[in-house]
C-alpha positions as CSV (number, residue, x, y, z in Angstrom):
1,X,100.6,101.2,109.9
2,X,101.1,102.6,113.3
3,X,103.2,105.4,111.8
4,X,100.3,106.5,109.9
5,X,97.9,106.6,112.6
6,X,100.2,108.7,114.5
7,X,99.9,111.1,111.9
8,X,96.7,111.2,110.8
9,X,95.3,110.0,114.3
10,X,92.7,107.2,113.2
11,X,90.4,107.0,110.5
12,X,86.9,108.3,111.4
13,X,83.2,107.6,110.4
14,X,81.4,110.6,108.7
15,X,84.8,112.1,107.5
16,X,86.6,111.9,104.3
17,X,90.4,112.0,104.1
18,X,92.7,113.5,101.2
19,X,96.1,111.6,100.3
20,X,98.0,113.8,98.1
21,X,101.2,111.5,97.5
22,X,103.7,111.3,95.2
23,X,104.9,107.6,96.1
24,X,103.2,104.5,94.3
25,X,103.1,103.1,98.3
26,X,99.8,105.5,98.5
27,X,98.1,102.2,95.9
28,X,99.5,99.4,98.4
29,X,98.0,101.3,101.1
30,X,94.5,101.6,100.0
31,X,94.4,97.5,99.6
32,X,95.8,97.1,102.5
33,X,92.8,99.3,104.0
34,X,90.6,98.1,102.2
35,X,90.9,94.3,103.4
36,X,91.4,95.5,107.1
37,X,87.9,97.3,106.6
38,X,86.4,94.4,105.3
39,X,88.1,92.1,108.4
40,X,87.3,94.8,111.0
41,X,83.7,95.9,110.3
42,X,82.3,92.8,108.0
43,X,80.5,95.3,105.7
44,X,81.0,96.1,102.1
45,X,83.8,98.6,100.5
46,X,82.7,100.5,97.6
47,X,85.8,101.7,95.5
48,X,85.6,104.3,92.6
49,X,88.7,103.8,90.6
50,X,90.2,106.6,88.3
51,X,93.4,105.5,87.9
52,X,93.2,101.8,87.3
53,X,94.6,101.3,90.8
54,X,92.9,98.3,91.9
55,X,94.8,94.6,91.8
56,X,92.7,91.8,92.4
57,X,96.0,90.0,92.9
58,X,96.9,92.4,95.6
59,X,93.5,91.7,97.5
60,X,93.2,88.5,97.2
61,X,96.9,87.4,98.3
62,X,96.3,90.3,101.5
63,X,93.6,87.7,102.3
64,X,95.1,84.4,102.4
65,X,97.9,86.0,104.4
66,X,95.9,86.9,106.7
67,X,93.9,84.0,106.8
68,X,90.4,85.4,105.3
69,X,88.5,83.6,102.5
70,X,89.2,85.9,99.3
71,X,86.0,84.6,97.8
72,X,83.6,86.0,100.7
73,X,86.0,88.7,100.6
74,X,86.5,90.1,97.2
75,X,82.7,89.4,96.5
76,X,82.4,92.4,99.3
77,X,84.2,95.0,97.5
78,X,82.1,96.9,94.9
79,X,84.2,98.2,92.1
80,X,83.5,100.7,89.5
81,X,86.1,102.2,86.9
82,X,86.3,105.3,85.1
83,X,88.5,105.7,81.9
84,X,87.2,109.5,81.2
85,X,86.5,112.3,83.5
86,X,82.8,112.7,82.6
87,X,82.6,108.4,83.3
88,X,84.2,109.6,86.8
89,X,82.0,112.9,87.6
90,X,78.6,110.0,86.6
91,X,80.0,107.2,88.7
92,X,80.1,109.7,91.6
93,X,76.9,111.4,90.9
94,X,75.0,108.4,90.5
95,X,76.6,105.2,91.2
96,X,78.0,106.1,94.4
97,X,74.3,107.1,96.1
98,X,73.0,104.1,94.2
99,X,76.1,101.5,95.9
100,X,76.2,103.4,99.5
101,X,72.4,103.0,99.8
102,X,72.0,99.7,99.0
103,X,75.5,98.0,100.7
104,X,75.9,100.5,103.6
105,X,79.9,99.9,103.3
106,X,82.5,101.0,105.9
107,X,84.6,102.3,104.2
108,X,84.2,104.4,100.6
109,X,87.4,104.7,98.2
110,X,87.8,107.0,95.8
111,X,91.4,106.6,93.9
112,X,93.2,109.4,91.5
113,X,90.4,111.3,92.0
114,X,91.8,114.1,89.2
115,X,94.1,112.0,87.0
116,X,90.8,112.1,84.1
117,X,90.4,115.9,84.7
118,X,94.3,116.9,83.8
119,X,93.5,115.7,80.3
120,X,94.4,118.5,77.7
121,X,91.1,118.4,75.7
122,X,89.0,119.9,78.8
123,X,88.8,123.2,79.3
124,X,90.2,123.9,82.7
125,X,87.2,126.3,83.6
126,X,85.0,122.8,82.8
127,X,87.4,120.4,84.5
128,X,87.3,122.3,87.9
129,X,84.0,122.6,87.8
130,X,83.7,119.2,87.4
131,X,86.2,117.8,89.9
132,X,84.5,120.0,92.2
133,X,81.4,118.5,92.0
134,X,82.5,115.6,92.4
135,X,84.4,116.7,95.6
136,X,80.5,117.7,96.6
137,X,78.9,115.0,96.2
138,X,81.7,112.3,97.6
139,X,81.4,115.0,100.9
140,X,77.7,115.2,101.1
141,X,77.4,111.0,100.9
142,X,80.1,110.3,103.1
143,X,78.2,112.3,105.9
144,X,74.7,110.5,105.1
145,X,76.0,107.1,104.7
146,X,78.4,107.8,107.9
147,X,81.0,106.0,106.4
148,X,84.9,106.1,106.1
149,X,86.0,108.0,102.9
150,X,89.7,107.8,101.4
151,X,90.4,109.7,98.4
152,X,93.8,109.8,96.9
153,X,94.7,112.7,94.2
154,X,96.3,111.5,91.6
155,X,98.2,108.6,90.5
156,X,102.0,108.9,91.3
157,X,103.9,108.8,88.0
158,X,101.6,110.6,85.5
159,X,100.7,114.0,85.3
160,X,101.0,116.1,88.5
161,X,97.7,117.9,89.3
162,X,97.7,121.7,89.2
163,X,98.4,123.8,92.5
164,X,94.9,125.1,92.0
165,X,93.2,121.1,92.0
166,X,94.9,120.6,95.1
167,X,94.1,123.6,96.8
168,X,90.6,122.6,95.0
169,X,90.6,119.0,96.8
170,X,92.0,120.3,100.1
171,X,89.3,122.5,100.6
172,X,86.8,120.4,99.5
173,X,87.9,117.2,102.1
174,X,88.0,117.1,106.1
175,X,91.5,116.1,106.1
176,X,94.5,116.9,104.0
177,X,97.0,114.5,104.6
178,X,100.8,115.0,102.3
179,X,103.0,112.5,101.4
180,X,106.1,112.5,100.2
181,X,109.3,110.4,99.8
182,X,112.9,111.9,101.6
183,X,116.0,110.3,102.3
184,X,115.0,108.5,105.4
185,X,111.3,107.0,103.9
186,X,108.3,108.7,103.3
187,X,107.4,111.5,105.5
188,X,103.7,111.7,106.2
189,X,102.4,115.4,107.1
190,X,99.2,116.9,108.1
191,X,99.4,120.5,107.3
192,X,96.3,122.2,109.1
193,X,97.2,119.7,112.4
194,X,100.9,120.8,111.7
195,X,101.6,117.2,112.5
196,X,104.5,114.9,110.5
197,X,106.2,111.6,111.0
198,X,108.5,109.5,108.3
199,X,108.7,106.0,107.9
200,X,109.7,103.3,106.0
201,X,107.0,101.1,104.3
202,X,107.0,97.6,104.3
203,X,106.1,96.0,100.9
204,X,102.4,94.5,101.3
205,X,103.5,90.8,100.2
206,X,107.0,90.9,103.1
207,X,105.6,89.5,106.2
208,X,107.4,91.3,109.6
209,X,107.8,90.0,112.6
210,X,104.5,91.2,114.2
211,X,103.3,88.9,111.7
212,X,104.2,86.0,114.4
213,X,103.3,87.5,117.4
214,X,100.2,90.7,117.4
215,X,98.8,89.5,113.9
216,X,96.2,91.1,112.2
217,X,94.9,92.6,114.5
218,X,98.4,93.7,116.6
219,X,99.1,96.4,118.9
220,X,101.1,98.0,116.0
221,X,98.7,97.1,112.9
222,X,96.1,100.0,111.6
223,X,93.4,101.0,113.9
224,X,89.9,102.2,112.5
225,X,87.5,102.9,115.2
226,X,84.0,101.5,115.2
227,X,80.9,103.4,113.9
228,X,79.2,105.0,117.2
């Protein structure tokens, strides 16, 4: 993970963060965060899904690796799940003031944020307008709840959002963050920063050899700075 913080420098409270990536690593990496969030700050995760991203599996075998009870765990991670974009733009509108307020979570997810708004019976005119509400309102309650947001674009795979929905989302978020696979890993960029580093991932469920040594919480392992 230490790649990634070089790039992106940290993960902040009050700010919400764009990945617009074209590799399925982007889903691995949002469990991954998501456990760490839970281990780090002990408060609840609420996680919008709109690509049926989220694998209990996943989060419950992240736990026992790192030694955390999966049933205190997983019981701390609200999930909602959207099959239609007009499901999505409610969950949002309502849901997420209604979960933020009452759990006060570290850290807010929202996954393929415009896979349900590429679909051919909406009228792009409606769609936008939709997905940028939703933009809104994920903005405006990330700054009141002062929380960490992660949004990712799309799901890798399926239809490739328009030019115009990413300009859409990249406008709409504090931080735009690219990533895309070359030939030595995926390279990471943040365009308005004009910083960029490539690595390659290790697969959540292959233990390295900081496993052994740092641990969890390991001078090369994710950081997320505390709430002021």
């Amino acid at each position: 993970m230490a790649p990634l913080d070089k790039a992106i420098g940290g993960f902040e409270p009050s700010k919400t963060l764009l990945l617009d990536s074209d590799v399925r690593y982007v889903s691995e990496l949002l469990h991954i965060l998501c456990v760490r969030a839970l281990a780090e700050f002990e408060e609840e995760v609420v996680w919008i899904d709109g690509g049926n991203a989220i694998d209990p599996y996943i989060l419950s075998a992240l736990c026992k690796r790192h030694g955390l009870d999966r049933h205190e765990v997983l019981s701390m991670v609200n999930i909602a799940r959207a099959f239609t974009a007009y499901q999505l733009a409610s969950l949002v509108d309502g849901l997420l003031h209604e979960k933020v307020g009452e759990s006060a979570p570290s850290l807010i997810i929202i996954s393929s944020i415009s896979d349900m708004f590429m679909d051919r019976d909406l009228r792009r005119s409606e769609s936008h307008q939709l997905l940028r509400g939703c933009a809104n309102e994920v903005e405006r309650v990330t700054k009141e709840s002062e929380a960490i947001t992660v949004v990712t674009s799309h799901t890798p795979g399926r239809v490739e959002p328009e030019p115009r929905v990413i300009s859409l989302l990249s406008d709409a978020f504090d931080v735009y963050v690219q990533m895309r696979r070359g030939r030595n890993g995926i390279t990471v960029r943040v365009p308005d920063e004009g910083r960029s580093t490539t690595f390659m991932p290790v697969p959540w469920n292959q233990m390295v050899l900081n496993d052994f040594t740092e641990g969890f919480y390991g001078k090369d392992c994710a950081y997320i700075p505390p709430r002021p």
